[in-house]
C-alpha positions as CSV (number, residue, x, y, z in Angstrom):
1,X,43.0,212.4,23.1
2,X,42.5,208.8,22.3
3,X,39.2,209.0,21.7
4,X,40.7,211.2,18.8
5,X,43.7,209.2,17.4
6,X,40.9,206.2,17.7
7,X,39.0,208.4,15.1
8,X,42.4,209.3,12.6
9,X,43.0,205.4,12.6
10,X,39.6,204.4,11.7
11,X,39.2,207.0,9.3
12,X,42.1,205.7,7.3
13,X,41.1,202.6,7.5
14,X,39.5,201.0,4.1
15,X,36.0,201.1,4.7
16,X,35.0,197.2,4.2
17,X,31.7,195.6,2.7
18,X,29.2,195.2,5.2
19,X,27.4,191.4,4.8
20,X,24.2,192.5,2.8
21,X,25.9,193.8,0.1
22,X,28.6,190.4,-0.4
23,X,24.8,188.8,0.1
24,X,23.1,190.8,-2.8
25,X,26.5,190.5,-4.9
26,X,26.7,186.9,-4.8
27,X,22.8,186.1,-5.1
28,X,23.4,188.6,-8.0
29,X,26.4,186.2,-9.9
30,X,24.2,182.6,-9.3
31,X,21.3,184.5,-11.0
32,X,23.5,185.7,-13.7
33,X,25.9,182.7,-14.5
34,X,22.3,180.8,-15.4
35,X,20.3,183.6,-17.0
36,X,20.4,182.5,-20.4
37,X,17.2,183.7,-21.3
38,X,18.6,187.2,-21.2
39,X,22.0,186.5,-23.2
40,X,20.2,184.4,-26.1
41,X,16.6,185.1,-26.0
42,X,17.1,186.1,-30.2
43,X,19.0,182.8,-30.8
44,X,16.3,181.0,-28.8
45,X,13.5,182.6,-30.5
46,X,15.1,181.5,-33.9
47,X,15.4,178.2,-32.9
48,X,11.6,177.1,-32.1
49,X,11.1,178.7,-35.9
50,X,10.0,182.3,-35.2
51,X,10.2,184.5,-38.1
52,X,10.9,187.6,-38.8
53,X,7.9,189.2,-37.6
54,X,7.1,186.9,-35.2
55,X,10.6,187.1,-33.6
56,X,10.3,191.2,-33.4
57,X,7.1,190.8,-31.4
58,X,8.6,188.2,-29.5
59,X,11.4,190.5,-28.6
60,X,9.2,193.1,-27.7
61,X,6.4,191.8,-25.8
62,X,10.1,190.3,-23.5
63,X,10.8,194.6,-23.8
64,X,7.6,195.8,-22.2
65,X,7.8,193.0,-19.6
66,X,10.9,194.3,-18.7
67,X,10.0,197.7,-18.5
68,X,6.7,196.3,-16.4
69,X,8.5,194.2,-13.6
70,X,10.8,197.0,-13.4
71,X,8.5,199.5,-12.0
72,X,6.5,196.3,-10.2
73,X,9.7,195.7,-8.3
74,X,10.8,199.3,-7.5
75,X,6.7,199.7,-6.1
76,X,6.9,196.5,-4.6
77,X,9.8,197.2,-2.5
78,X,8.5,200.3,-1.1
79,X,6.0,198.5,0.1
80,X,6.7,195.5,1.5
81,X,10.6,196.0,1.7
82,X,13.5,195.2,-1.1
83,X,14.3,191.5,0.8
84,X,11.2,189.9,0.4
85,X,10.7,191.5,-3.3
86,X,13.8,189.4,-4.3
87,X,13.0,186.4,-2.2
88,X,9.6,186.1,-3.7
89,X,10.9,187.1,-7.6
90,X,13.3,184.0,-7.2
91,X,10.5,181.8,-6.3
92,X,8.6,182.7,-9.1
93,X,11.2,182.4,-11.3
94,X,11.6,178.6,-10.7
95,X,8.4,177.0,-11.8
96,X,8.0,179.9,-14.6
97,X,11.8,178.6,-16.0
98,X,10.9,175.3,-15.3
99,X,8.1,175.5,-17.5
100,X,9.7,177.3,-20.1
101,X,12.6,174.4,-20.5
102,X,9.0,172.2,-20.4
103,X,7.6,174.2,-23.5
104,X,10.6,175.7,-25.2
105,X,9.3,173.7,-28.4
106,X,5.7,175.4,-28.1
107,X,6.3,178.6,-29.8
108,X,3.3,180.8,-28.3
109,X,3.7,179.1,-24.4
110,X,7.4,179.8,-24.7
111,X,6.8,183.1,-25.5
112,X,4.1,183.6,-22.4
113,X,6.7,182.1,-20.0
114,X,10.0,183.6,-21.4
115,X,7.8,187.4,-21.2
116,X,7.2,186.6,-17.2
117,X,10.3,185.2,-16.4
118,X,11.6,188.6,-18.0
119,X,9.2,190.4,-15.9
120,X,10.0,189.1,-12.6
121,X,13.7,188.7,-13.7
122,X,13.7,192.3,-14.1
123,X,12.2,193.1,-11.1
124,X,15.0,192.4,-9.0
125,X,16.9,195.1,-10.1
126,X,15.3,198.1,-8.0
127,X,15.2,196.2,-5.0
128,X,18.9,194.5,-5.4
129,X,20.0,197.8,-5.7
130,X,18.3,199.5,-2.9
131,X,20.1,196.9,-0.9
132,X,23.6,198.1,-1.9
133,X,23.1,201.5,-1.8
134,X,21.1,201.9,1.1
135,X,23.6,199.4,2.6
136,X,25.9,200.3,5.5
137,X,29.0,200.8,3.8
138,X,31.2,203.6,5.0
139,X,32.6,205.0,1.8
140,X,31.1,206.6,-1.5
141,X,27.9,205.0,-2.7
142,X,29.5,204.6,-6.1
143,X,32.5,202.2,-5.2
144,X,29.6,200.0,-4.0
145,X,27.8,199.9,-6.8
146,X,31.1,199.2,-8.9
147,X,31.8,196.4,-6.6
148,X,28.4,194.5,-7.0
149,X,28.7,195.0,-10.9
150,X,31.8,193.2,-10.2
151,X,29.6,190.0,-9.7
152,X,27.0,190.7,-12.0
153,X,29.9,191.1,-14.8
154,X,31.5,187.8,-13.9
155,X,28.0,186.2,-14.3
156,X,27.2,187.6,-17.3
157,X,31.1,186.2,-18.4
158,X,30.3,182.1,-16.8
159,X,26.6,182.3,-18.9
160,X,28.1,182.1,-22.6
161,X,30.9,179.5,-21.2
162,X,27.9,177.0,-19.1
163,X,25.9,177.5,-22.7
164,X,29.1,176.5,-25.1
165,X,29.5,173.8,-22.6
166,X,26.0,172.4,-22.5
167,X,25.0,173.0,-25.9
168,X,23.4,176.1,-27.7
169,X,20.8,174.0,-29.0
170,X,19.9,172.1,-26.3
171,X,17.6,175.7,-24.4
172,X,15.4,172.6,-22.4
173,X,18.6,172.2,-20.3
174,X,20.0,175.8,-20.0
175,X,16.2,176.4,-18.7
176,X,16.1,174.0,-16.2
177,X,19.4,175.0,-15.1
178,X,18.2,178.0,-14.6
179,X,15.1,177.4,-12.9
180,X,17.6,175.7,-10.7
181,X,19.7,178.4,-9.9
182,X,16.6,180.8,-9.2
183,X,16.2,177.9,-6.7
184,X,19.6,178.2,-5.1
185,X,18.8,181.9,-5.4
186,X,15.9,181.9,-3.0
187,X,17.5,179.0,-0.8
188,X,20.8,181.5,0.0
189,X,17.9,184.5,0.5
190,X,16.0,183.0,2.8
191,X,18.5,181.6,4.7
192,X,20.1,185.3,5.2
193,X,16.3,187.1,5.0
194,X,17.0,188.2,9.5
195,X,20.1,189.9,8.0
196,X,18.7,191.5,5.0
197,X,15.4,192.8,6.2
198,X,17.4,194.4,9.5
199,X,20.0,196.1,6.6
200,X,16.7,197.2,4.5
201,X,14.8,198.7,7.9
202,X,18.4,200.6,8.6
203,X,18.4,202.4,5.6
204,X,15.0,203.4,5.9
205,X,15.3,204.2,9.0
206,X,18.4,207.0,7.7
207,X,17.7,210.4,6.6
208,X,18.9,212.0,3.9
209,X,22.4,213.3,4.0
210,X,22.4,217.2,4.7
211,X,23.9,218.4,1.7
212,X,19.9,217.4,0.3
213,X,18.3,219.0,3.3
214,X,15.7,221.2,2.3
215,X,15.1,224.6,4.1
216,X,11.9,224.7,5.6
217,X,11.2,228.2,3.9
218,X,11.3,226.5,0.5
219,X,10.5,222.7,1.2
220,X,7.5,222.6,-1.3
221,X,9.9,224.3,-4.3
222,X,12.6,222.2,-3.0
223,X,10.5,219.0,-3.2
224,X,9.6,219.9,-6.6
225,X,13.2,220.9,-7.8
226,X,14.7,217.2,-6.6
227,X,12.2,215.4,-7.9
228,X,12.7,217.1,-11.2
229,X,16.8,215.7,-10.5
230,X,16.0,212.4,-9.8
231,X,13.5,212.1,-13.0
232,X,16.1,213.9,-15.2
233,X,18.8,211.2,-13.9
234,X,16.0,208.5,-14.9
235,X,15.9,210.2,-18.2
236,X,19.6,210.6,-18.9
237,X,20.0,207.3,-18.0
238,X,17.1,205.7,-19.9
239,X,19.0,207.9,-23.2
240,X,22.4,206.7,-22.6
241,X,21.8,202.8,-22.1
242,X,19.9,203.1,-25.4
243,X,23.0,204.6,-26.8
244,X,24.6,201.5,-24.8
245,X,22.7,198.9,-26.0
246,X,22.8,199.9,-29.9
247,X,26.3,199.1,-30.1
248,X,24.8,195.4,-29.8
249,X,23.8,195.7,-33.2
250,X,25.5,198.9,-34.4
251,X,29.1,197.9,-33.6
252,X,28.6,194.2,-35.3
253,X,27.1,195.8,-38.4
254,X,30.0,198.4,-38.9
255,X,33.3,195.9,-38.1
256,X,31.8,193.6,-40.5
257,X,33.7,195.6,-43.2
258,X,36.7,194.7,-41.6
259,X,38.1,191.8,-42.6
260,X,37.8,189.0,-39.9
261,X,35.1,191.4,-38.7
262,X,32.5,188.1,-36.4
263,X,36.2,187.3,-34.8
264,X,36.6,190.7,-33.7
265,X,33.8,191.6,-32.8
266,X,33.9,188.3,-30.5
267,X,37.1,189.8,-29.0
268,X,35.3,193.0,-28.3
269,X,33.1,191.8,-26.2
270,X,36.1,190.2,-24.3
271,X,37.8,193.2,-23.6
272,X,34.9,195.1,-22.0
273,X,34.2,192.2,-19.7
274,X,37.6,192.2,-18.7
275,X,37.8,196.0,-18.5
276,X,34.7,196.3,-16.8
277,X,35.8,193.0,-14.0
278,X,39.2,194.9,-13.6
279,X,38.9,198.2,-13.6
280,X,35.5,199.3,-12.7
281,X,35.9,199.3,-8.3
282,X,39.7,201.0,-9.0
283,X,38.1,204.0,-11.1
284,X,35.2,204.0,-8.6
285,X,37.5,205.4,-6.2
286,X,38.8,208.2,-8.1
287,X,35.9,209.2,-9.8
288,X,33.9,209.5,-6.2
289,X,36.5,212.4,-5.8
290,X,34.0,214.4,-8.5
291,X,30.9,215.7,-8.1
292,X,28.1,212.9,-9.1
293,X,26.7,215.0,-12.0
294,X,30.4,215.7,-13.6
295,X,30.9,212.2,-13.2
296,X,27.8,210.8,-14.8
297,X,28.3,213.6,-17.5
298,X,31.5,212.7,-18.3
299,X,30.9,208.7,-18.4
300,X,28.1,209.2,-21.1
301,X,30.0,211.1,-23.2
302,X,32.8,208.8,-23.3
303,X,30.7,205.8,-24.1
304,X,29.4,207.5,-26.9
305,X,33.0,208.6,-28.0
306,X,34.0,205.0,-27.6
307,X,31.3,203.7,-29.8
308,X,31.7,205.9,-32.5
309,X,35.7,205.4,-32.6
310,X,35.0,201.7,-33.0
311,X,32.4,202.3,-35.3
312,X,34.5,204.0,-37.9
313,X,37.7,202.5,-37.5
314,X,39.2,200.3,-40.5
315,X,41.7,198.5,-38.3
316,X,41.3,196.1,-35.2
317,X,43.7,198.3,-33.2
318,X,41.3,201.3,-33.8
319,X,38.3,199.7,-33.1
320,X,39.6,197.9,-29.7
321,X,41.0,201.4,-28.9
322,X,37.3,202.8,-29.4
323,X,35.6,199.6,-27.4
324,X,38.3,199.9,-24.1
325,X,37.0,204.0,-24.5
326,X,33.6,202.8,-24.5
327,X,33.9,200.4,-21.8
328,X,35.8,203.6,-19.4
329,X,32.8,205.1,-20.1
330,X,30.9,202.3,-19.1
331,X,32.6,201.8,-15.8
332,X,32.6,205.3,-15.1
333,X,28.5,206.1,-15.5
334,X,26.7,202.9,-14.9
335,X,27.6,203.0,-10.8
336,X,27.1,206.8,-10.9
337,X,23.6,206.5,-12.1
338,X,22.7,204.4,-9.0
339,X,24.4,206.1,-6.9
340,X,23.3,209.4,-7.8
341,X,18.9,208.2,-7.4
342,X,20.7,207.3,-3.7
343,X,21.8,210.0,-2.8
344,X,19.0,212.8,-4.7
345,X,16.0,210.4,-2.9
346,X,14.7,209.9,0.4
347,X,15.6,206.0,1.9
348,X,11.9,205.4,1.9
349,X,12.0,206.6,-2.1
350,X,15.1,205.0,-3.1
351,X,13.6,201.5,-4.0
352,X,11.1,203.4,-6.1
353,X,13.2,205.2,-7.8
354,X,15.6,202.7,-8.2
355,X,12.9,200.4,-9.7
356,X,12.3,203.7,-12.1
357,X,15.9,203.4,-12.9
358,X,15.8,200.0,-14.4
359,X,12.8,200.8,-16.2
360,X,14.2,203.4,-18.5
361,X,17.3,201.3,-18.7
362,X,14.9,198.1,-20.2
363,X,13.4,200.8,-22.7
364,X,16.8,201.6,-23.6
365,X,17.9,198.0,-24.0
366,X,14.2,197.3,-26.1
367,X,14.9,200.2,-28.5
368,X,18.6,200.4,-28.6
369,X,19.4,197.4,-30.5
370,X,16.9,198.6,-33.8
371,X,18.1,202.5,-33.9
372,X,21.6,200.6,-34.3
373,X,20.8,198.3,-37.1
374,X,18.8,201.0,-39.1
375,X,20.9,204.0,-38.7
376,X,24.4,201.7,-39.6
377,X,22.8,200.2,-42.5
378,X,21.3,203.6,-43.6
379,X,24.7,206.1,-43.3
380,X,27.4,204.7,-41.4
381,X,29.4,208.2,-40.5
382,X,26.2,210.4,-40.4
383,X,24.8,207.6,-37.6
384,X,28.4,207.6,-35.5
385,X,28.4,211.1,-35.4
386,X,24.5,211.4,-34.1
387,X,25.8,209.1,-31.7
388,X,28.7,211.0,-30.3
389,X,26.2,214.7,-30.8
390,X,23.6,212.7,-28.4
391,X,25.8,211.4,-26.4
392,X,27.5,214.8,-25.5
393,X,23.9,216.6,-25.0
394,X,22.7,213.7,-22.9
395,X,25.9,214.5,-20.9
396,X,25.2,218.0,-20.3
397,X,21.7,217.4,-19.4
398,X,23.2,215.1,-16.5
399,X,25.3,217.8,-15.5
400,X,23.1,220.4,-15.3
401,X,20.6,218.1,-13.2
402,X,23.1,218.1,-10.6
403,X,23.0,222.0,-10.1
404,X,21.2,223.9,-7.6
405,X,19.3,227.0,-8.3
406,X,22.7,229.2,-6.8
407,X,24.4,227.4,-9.6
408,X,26.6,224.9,-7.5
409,X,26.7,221.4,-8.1
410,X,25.1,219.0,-5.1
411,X,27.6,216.3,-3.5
412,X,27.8,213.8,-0.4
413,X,30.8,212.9,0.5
């Protein structure tokens, strides 16, 4: 009996963060509150006189190194373990930085060492978020994930203030700061690497949760069935963060018409920081009540909604109503996406398949940006509504990857 009411009392206890994820979350906000590179790699480009051409092969050599350290990491970290793949990406990062703030005047060396500090940037995404979903938190996978987007939003917020602070001209600076807080990075790693490399062995150690048990009748059609999930979650993502990541240049291009249009579109950005800071662990909570695929489904859509209601609108208060829709979205299918490779994968795949994750979500962020220019300046409304007709297929393709063959959806609780 007390062994019971010991039970009823934990159980409605709030599940707390175990130490490896404040770790990850924290390493996470120092990399991102000096990774400048990321946030004004264009403006940067401009500066040391690239052209037009130039610039676009600039940008897209940084693209495809992206996509590259992406998969790099997520391999890596199945090999050798997700710790030491982010303690040994942070060390790389600080001579490479270094050198760039060395060089940033020397147009074809900048763009060599701005290409592998995106590379190896980008490769800590797999294995950072290996570590938080594979971490020992009690609750649902996805109000983990919204709290360590917590501290990569806030960096993300600190890196345009340091910059308007330090100078946007002055890039030698900003990259040696940056090299320096790859430094710190590493340094706060190391120091922790017992306590990370114990969480990273747990999770491996952890089967997969029942609900994703296959039956030994079927394993081999089973095998082939999940792995077709966790590649159409890949996919869907990979679609959606394109979708995402054209309202960079699509949502810019179509408030311009408005009058005070740069000012609002400045404010835009505000509110979805905000939003996304605020709201994102709250509405974590109640969307871990749905199914994962409903969830993820129902995220894309509305960011695609979003977009297109700020798109067309003629008024600020229309077109901040369509950015705070866009940024529910947001909030809603970013963590799911994570959470969902967790929970369709094996521990030892996760990292993998985590690393495949940030992949398609750097192809989406290479090609997102141009489908947005050209299809705004081409036909404003017909380009909106593609947007909102994609969005809602990409949406039902997530949903329908999260049914079984007897036509119920999977979930762990």
């Amino acid at each position: 009996m007390h062994a019971l009411t010991i039970a009823v009392i934990d159980r409605r206890k709030p599940a707390s963060f175990p130490p490896e994820v404040w770790i990850v979350s924290v390493t996470t906000f120092l990399s991102r509150s000096v990774g400048f590179l990321a946030l004004y790699s264009t403006v940067f480009y401009k500066s040391i006189g690239l052209g037009a051409s130039a610039l676009s092969l600039a940008l897209f050599a940084a693209g495809f190194a992206g996509v590259l350290g992406s998969l790099v990491g997520g391999w890596s970290a199945t090999r050798f373990g997700s710790t030491d793949v982010l303690i040994a990406g942070s060390l790389l990062n600080v001579p490479l930085l270094f050198v760039l703030g060395l060089v940033s005047s020397e147009p074809v060396w900048a763009i060599m060492s701005a290409s592998l500090s995106v590379a190896v940037t980008q490769s800590f995404a797999g294995p950072a978020a290996a570590l938080i979903t594979g971490s020992g938190y009690r609750g649902d996978t996805v109000t983990v994930v919204a709290f360590h987007r917590i501290f990569l939003s806030s960096g993300v917020t600190v890196a345009p203030i340091v910059v308007a602070v330090v100078g946007e001209d002055n890039f030698s600076t900003l990259f040696f700061l940056s090299s320096l807080g790859s430094l710190l990075t590493a340094v706060l790693l190391l120091s922790e690497r017992p306590r990370l490399r114990a969480s990273d062995k747990r999770a491996r150690m952890r089967g997969r949760a029942p609900e994703f048990d296959a039956l030994p009748a079927v394993a081999t059609e089973y095998d082939t069935f999940g792995a077709a999930r966790l590649w159409a979650v890949v996919g869907v993502f990979g679609t959606a963060m394109a979708i995402y990541a054209q309202s960079m240049s699509g949502t810019p291009l179509s408030v311009e018409r408005i009058s005070g249009g740069a000012q609002l579109y400045g404010i835009l950005i505000v509110v979805n920081s905000i939003f996304i800071i605020a709201f994102e662990l709250p509405l974590s909570f109640m969307t871990s009540k749905l199914r994962w695929n409903y969830a993820l489904g129902l995220g894309i859509l509305v960011t695609g909604l979003g977009l297109a209601v700020c798109g067309l609108g003629t008024s600020w208060s229309v077109c901040i109503f369509g950015f705070v829709l866009f940024s529910l979205g947001e909030a809603i299918f970013i963590p799911q996406a994570s959470a969902a490779i967790a929970k369709l994968s094996s521990p030892s795949e996760n990292p993998r398949y985590q690393g495949y994750l940030s992949a398609a979500q750097a192809i989406g962020f290479a090609v997102g940006p141009g489908i947005g220019a050209f299809g705004v300046l081409h036909d404003l409304s017909l380009y909106w509504a593609l947007v909102v007709q994609i969005s809602f297929v990409t949406g039902a393709v997530a949903v329908i990857a999260g049914v079984n063959k007897n036509r119920s959806p999977d979930r762990v609780e």
